[in-house]
VEXDREN-2710 file (C-alpha; in Angstrom, 1 decimal):
% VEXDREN-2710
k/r/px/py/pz
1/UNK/-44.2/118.5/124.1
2/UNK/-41.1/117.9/126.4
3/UNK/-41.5/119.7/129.8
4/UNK/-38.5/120.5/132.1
5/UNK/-37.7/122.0/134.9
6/UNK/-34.9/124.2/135.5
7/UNK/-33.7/124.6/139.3
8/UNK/-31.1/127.3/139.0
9/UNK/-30.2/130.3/141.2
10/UNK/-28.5/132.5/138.9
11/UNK/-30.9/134.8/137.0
12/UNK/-28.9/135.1/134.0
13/UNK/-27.7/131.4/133.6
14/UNK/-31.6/130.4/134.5
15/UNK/-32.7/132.7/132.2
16/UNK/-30.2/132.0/128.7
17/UNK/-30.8/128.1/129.7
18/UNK/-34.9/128.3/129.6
19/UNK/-34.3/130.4/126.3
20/UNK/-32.4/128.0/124.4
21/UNK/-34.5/125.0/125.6
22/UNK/-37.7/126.9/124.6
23/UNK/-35.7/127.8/121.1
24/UNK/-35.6/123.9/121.0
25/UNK/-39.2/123.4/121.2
26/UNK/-39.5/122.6/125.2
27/UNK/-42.0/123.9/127.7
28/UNK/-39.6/125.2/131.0
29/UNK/-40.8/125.6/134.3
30/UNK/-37.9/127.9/136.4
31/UNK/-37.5/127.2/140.2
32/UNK/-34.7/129.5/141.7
33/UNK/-34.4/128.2/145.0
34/UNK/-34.3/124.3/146.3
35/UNK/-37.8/124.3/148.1
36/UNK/-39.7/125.2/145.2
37/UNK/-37.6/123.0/142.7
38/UNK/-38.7/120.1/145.2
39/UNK/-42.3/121.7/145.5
40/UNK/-42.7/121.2/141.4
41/UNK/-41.1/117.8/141.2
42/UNK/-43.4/116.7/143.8
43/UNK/-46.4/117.9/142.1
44/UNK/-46.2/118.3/138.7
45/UNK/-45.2/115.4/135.9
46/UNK/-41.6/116.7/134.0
47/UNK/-40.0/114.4/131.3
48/UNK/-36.5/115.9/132.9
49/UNK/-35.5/118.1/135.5
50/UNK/-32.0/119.9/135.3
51/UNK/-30.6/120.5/139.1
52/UNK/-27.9/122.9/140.3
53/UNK/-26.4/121.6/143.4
54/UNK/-25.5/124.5/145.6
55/UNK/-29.3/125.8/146.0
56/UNK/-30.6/128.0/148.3
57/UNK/-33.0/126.8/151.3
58/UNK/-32.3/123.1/150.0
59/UNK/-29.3/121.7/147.8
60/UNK/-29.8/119.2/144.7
61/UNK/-28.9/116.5/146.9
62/UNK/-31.3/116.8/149.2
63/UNK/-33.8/117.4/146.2
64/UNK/-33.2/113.8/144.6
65/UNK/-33.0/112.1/147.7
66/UNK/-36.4/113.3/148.8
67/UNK/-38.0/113.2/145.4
68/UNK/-36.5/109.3/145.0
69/UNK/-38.1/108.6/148.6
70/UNK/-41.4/109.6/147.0
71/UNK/-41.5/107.2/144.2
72/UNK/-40.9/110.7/141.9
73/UNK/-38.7/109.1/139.1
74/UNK/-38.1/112.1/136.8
75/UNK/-34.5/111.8/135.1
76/UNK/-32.1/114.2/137.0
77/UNK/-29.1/115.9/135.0
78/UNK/-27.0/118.0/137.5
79/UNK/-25.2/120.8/136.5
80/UNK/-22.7/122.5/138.6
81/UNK/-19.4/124.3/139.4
82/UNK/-18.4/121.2/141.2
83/UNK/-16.2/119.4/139.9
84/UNK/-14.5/117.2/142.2
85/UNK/-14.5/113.5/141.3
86/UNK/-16.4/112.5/144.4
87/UNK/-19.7/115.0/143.5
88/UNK/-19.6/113.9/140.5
89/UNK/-20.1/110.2/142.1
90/UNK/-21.9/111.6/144.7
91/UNK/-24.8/113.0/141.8
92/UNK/-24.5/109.1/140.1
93/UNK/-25.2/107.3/143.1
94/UNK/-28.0/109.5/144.4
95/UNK/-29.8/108.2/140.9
96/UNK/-28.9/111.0/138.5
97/UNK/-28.8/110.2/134.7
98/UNK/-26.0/112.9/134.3
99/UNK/-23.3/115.3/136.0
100/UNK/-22.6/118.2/133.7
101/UNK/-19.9/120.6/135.4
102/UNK/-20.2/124.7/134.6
103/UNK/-19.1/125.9/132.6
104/UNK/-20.5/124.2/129.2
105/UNK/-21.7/125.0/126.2
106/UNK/-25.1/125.1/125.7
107/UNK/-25.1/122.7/122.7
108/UNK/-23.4/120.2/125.1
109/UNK/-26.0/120.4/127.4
110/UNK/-28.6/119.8/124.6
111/UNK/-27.0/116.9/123.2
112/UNK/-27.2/115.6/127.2
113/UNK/-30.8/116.0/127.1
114/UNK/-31.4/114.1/124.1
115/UNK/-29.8/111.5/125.1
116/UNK/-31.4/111.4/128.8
117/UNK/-34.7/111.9/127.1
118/UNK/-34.5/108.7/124.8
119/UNK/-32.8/106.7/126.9
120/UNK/-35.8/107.3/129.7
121/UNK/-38.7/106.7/126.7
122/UNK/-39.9/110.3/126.9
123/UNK/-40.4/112.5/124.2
124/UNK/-37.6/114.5/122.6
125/UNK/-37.6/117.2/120.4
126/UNK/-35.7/116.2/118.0
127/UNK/-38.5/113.2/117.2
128/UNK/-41.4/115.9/117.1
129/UNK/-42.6/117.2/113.9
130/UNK/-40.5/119.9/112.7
131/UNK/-44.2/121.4/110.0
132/UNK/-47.2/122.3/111.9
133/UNK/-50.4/123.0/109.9
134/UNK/-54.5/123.4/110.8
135/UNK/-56.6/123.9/107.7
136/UNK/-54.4/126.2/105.1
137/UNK/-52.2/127.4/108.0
138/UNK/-48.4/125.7/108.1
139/UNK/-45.6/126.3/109.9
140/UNK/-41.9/125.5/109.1
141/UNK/-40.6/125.4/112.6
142/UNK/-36.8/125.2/111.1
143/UNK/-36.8/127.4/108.4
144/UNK/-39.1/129.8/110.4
145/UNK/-41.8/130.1/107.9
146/UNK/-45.3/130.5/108.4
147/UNK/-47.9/130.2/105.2
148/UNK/-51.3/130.9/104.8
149/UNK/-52.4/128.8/101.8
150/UNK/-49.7/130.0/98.6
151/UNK/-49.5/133.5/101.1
152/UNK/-46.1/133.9/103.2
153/UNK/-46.8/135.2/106.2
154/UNK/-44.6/137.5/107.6
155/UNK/-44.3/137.8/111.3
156/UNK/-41.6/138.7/113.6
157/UNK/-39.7/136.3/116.0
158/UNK/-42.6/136.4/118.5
159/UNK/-45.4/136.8/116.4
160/UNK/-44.1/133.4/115.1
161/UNK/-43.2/132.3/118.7
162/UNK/-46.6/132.9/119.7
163/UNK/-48.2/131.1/116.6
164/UNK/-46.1/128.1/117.1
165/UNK/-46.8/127.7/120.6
166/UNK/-50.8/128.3/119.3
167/UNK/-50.4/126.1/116.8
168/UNK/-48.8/123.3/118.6
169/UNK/-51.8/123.3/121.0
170/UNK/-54.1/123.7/118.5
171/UNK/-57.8/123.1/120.1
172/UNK/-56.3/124.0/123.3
173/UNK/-56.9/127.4/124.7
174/UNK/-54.3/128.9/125.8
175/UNK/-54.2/131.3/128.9
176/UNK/-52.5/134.5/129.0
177/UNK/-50.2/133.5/131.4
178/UNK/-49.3/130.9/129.8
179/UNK/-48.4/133.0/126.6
180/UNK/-46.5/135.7/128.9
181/UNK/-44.7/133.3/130.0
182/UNK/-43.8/130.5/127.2
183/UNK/-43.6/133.3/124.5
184/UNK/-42.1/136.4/126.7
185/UNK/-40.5/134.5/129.4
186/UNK/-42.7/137.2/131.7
187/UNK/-45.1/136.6/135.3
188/UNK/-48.4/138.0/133.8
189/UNK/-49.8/141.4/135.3
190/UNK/-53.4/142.0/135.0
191/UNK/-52.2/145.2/133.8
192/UNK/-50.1/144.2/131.0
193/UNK/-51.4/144.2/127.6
194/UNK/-48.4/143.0/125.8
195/UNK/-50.3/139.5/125.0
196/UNK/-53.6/141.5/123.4
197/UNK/-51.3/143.9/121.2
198/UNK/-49.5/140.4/119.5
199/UNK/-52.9/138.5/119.2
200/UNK/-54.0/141.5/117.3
201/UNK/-51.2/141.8/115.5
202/UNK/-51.2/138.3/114.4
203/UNK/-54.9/138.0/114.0
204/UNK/-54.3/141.3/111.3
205/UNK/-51.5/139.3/109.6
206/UNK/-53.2/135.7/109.5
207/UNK/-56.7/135.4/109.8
208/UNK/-58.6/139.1/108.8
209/UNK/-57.8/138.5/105.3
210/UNK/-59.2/135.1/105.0
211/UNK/-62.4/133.7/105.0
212/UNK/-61.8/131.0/107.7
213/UNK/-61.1/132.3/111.0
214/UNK/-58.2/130.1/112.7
215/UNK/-57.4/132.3/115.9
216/UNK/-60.7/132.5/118.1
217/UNK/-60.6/134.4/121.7
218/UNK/-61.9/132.7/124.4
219/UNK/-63.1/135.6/127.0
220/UNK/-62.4/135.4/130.3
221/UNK/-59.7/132.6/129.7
222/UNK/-57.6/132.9/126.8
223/UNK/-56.7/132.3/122.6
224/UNK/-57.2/128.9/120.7
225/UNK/-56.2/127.8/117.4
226/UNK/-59.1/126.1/115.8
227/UNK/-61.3/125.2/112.6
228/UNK/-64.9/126.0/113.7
229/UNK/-68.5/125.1/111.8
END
């Protein structure tokens, strides 16, 4: 699966762009401040990393430069209420694959990554299989239909969210910070339950009234998707 990071200090910009890139089938990582976006691109592999310029504690520029000087050669795309002629060479020159100026539409800056993403070799959603299926589970990610053998199942947008991100991983277990996260766009608290409740629901929905249990709890470390003997 694709996995960006966002570096973006607005809250609401951060949080619509993660939304619509997850929609898309991406796994997003959020930074919200320049020494953290560096932190993750220093640390962890991402296939792209989308940069605001004017960050706090360190700005975009900085952040390429230094991530450059460590051999880090993830594809930048800035994106930014700059607009003069010279940032925009500026963000080229640094090494950046792309200088998108604010505001855009978000189907612009999609197109952007698509093209970033196969020009660099890395996967792209839009190349990933669009049906999921383990056993007599399937998933239609684009018509948003899930089927148990001939049985529609019906779930609701994040009872589906959270079976697509299962079943994409499928053998995998999942943690359930990672679900808070990918499926609720939430920090896990020890004391939420909000994950539990939507594996039970979904367990009800999917597995109980089948013979072949699909969705299997891993205690003490999370939910995986698999066929077992």
């Amino acid at each position: 699966m694709t996995k960006i990071l966002l570096v973006e200090d607005q809250p609401t910009a951060a949080a619509y762009l993660a939304k619509g890139l997850k929609e898309e089938g991406m796994m997003v990582d959020v930074a919200h401040n320049g020494p953290d976006g560096l932190h993750l691109l220093l640390t962890v592999q991402y296939d792209l990393a989308i940069l605001d310029v004017m960050l706090p504690g360190l700005d975009g520029w900085t952040i390429l430069e230094t991530m450059r000087r460590a051999q880090r050669q993830t594809p930048v795309l800035f994106v930014t209420a700059r607009d003069a002629i010279d940032d925009r060479v500026r963000g080229l020159e640094l090494g950046a694959e792309d200088y998108m100026v604010k505001p855009f539409a978000f189907s612009e800056l999609l197109a952007r990554v698509r093209v970033i993403l196969r020009r660099s070799g890395r996967p792209s959603p839009a190349n990933e299989p669009t049906v999921l299926e383990l056993h007599d589970l399937r998933i239609d990610l684009v018509k948003h239909r899930a089927t148990r053998g001939t049985d529609r199942l019906e779930l609701t947008p994040k009872e589906f969210a959270l079976l697509s991100l299962l079943l994409r991983h499928s053998g995998e277990v999942q943690s359930r910070a990672v679900i808070a996260d990918q499926v609720w766009e939430m920090n896990f608290e020890s004391d939420t339950n909000v994950v539990e409740v939507a594996i039970r629901r979904l367990r009800t929905k999917m597995d109980d009234p089948y013979p072949i249990k699909l969705l299997h709890t891993v205690r003490g470390v999370g939910y995986v998707l698999e066929v077992r003997d």
